[in-house]
C-alpha positions as CSV (number, residue, x, y, z in Angstrom):
1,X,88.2,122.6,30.0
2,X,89.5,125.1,32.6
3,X,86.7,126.9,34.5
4,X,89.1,128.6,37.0
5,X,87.8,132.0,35.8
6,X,84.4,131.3,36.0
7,X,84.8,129.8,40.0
8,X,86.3,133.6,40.1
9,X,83.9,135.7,38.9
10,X,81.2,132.9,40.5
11,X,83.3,133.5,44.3
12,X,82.9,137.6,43.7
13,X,79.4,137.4,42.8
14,X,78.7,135.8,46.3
15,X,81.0,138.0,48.4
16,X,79.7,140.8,46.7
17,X,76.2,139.9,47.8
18,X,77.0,139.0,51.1
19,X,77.3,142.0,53.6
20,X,80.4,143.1,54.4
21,X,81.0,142.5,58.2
22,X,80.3,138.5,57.4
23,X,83.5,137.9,56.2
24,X,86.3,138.5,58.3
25,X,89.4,140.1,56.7
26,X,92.7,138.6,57.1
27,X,96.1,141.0,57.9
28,X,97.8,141.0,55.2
29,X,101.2,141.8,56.9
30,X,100.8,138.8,59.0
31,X,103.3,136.5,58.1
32,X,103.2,134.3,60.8
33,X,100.1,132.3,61.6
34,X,98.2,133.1,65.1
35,X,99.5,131.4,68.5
36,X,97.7,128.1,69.7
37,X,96.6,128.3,73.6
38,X,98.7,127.4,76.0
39,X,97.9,124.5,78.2
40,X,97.1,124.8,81.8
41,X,100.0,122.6,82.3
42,X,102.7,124.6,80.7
43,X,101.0,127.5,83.2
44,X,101.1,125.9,86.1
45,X,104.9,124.4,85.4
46,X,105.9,128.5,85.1
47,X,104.4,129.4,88.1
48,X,105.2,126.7,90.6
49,X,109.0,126.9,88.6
50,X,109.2,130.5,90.1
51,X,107.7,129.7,93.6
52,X,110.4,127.4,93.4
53,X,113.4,130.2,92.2
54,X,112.0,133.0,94.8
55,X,112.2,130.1,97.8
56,X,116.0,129.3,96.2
57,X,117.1,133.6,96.3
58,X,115.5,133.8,99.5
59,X,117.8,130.5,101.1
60,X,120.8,132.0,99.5
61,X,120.4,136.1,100.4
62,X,119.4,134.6,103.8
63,X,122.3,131.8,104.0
64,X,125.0,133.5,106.1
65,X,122.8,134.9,108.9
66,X,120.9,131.6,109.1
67,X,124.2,129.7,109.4
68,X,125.9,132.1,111.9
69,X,128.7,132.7,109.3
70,X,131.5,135.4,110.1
71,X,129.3,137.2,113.1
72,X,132.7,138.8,114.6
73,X,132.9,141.2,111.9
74,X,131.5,144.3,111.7
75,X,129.7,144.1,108.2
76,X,128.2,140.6,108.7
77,X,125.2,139.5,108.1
78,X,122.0,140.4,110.5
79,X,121.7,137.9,113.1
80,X,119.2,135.6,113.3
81,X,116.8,133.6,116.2
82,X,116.1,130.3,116.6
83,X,112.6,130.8,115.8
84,X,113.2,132.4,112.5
85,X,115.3,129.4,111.9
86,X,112.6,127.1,112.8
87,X,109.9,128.9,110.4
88,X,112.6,128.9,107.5
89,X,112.9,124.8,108.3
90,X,108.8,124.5,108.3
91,X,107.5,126.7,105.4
92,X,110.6,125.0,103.5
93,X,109.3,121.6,103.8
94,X,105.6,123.0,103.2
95,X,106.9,124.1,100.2
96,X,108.3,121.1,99.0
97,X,105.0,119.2,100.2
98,X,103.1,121.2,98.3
99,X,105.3,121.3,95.0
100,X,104.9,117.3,95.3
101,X,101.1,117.5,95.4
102,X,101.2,120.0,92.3
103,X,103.4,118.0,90.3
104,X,101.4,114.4,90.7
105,X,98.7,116.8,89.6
106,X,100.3,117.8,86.9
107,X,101.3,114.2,85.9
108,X,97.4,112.9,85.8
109,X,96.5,116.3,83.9
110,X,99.1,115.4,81.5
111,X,98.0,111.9,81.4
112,X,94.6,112.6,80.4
113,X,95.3,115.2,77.7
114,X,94.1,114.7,74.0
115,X,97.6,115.6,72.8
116,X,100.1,114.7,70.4
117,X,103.3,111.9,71.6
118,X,105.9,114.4,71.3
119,X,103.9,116.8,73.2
120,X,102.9,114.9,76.1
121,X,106.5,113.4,76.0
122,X,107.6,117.6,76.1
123,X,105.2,118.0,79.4
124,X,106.4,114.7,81.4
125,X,109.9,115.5,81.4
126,X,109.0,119.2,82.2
127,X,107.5,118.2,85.3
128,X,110.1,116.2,85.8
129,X,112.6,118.8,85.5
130,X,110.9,121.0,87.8
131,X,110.4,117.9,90.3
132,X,114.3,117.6,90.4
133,X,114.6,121.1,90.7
134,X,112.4,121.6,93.7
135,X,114.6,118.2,95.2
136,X,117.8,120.3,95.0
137,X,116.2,123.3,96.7
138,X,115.2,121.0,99.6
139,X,118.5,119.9,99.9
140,X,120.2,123.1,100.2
141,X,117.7,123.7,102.4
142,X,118.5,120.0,104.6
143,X,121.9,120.8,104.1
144,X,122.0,124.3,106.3
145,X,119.9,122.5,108.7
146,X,122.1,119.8,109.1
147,X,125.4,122.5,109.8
148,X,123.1,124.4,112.1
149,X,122.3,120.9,114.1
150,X,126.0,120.2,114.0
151,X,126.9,123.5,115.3
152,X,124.7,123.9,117.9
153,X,126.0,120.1,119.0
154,X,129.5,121.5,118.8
155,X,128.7,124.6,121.1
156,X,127.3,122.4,123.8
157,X,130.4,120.1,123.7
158,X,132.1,123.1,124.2
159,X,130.1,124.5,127.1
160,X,131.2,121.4,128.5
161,X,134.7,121.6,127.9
162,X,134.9,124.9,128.9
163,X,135.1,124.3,133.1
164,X,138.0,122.3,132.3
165,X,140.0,124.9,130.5
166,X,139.4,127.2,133.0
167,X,140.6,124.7,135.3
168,X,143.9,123.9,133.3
169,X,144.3,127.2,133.0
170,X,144.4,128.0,137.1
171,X,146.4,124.9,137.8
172,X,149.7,125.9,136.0
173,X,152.4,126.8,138.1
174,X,153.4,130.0,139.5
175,X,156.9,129.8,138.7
176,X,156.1,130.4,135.0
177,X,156.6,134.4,135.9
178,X,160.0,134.3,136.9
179,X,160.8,132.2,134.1
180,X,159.4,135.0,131.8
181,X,161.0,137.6,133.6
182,X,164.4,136.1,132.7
183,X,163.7,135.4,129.2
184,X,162.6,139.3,129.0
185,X,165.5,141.3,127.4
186,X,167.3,143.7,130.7
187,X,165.9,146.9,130.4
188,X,167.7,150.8,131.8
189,X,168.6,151.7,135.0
190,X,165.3,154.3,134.9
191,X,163.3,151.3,133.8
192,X,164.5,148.7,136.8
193,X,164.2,151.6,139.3
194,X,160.5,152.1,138.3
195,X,159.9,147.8,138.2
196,X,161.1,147.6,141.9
197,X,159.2,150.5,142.9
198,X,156.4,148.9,140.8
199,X,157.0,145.2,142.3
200,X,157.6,146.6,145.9
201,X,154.0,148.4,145.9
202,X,152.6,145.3,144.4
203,X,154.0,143.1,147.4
204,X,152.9,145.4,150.1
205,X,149.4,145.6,148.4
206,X,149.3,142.1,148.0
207,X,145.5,141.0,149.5
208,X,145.4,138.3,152.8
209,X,143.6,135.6,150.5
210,X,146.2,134.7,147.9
211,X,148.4,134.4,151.0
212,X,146.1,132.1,153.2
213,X,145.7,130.4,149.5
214,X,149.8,129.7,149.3
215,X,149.5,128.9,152.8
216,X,146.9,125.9,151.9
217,X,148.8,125.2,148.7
218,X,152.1,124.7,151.0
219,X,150.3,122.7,153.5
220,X,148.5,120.6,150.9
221,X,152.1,119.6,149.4
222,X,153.5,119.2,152.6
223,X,151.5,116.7,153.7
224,X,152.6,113.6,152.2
225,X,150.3,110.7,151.6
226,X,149.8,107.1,152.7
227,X,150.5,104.3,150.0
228,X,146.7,102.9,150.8
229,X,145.4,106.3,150.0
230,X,147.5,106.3,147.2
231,X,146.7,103.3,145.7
232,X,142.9,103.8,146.4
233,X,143.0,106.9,145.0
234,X,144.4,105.6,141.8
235,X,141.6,102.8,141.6
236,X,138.9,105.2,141.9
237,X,140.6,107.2,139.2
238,X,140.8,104.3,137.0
239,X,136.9,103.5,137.3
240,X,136.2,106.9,136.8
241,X,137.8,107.1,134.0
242,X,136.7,103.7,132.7
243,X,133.4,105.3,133.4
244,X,133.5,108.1,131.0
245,X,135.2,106.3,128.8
246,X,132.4,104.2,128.7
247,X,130.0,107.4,128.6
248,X,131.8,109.3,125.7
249,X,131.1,105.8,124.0
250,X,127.4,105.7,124.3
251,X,127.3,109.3,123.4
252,X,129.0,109.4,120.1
253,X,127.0,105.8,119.6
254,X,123.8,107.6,119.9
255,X,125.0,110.7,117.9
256,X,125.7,108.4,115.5
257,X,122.0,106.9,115.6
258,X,120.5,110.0,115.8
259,X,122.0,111.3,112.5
260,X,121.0,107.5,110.8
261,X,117.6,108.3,112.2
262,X,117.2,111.7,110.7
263,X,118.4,110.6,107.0
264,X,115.8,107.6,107.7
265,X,113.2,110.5,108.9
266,X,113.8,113.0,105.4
267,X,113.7,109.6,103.4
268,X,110.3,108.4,105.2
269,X,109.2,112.4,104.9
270,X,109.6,112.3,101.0
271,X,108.4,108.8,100.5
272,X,105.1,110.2,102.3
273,X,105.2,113.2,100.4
274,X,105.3,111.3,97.1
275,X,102.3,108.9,98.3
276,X,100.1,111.5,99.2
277,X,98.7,112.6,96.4
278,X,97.9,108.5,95.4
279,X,96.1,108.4,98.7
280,X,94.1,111.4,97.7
281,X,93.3,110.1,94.1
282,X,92.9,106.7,95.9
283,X,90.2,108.1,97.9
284,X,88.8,110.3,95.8
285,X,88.2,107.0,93.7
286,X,87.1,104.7,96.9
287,X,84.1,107.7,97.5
288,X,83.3,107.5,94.0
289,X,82.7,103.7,93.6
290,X,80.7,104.0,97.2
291,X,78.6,106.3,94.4
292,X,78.1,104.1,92.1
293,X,77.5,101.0,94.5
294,X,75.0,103.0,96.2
295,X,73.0,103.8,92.8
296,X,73.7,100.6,91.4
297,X,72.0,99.3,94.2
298,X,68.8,101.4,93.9
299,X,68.9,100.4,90.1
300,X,68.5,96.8,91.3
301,X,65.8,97.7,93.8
302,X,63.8,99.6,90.8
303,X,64.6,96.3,88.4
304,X,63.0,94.4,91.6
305,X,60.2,96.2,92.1
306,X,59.4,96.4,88.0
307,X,60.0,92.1,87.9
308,X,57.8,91.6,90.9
309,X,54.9,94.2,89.5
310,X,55.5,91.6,86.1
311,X,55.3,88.3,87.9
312,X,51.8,89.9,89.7
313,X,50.8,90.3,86.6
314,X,51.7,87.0,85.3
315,X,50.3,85.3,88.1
316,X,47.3,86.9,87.9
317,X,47.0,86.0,83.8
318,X,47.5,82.3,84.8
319,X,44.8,82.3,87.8
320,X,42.0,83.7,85.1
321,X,43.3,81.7,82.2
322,X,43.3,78.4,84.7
323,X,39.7,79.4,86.0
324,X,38.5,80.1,82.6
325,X,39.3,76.0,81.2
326,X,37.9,74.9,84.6
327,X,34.6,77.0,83.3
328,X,35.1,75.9,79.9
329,X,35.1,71.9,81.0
330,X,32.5,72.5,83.5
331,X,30.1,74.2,80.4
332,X,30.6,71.6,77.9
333,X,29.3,68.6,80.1
């Protein structure tokens, strides 16, 4: 027997009765059901994700006046200081600190959601995602460091290098002019009238020290050497040059350390960075059992102090009962 009408007419009866605001009325052009709540998770993921992108635009717009790229030309980059550099480096690394701590977070919130497989499989590997993508900012950012370390390295070697270019420079012979002078092409008789004009000037005008100069110069090579001086000369070169030899040795040696020492230093950095956030749930869990020791503790004192107020009690019952047979023997003699 079908009763499908009467379930109808029973289901208008009570909406009829009922007022009108009790029921609410669903959209009719709504085809699509409404949208669940996001999790916090997914939030957080989006926000930290585009902390992450504004610190990668800012490394990249930033990239050629950090590095010193192309500062010769005319439409380069703004220059840069050192310090600027230095506070690029630090809030860098405190952003990467700080993306760590927020994505261990993220992990135990994910962790301890009442969700689905597939959806807490979904969260994990989009933290992990935005884990790797925050590693590969940091390493951009490591890498400029590392050519700004390098550079500044190779600018004091060249400071270095420097006097003794100068010195090369002054030390080549003055017969390289004439030479030059030969190898010109001969110019008009208008033009070699106005050189010898030109060179005779020069001559006369010609200052007293480059002449007491050639003077020493001509002495200097005049005087001729012994073949002691000689040969102690060359010994002291030789040691000399052992010596630096030596030096340029334990220099590149410790360059060498130093840059094993600061991959060694970034590892230890992101190994600490990844083991913070267990210390803090560590000792977030350490103060919490020192909670519950402590009341377990008065729980035991309060269980105590109940036993012994039972075992008074007890004791007493035994005294009265005891005395009470002594008085009962005593009586019936």
């Amino acid at each position: 027997m079908d009763i499908t009408s009467l379930f109808k007419a029973s289901v208008k009866t009570v909406r009829l009765k009922l007022p009108l605001d009790s029921i609410p009325q669903q959209d009719k052009n709504r085809i699509l059901t409404k949208k669940t709540p996001k999790l916090e998770v997914w939030k957080k993921s989006s926000q930290l994700k585009k902390q992450i992108t504004m610190l990668r635009d800012f490394l990249l717009e930033n990239r050629a006046a950090y590095m010193q790229l192309a500062e010769h030309l005319k439409n380069s980059a703004p220059q840069m200081t050192n310090d600027e550099r230095d506070v690029i480096d630090q809030q860098s690394e405190e952003m990467y600190i700080s993306t760590c701590k927020l994505v261990a977070d993220m992990k135990r919130e994910c962790a301890e959601l009442q969700v689905g497989r597939q959806t807490k499989e979904c969260l994990c590997l989009v933290i992990d995602s935005v884990y790797e993508y925050a590693t590969a900012i940091r390493k951009i950012a490591l890498e400029q460091k590392q050519f700004r370390i390098k550079r500044q390295i190779e600018t004091i070697h060249y400071i270095k290098l420097q006097p003794k270019m100068k010195t090369d420079l002054y030390a080549k012979p003055l017969e390289t002019a004439p030479a030059l002078a030969d190898t010109s092409p001969q110019p008009t008789n208008r033009a070699e009238n106005l050189d010898t004009t030109r060179n005779a000037d020069k001559n006369v005008t010609q200052p007293m020290e480059d002449i007491e100069e050639h003077s020493m110069y001509d002495e200097y090579e005049n005087d001729d050497l012994s073949p002691e001086d000689i040969q102690m000369f060359e010994s002291e070169n030789v040691q000399l040059y052992n010596e630096l030899k030596g030096l340029s040795e334990e220099v590149e040696q410790i360059q060498r350390n130093v840059a094993d020492i600061a991959q060694l230093q970034d590892v230890f950095s992101e190994k600490v960075t990844m083991q913070s956030p267990d210390i803090d749930r560590i000792a977030s869990t350490v103060v919490g059992s020192t909670e519950n020791v402590r009341d377990a503790n008065e729980q035991i004192k309060q269980a105590i102090q109940r036993n012994a107020g039972l075992r008074v009690w007890v004791l007493f019952f035994l005294i009265v009962m005891s005395f009470t047979l002594l008085f009962l023997d005593w009586y019936n003699e």
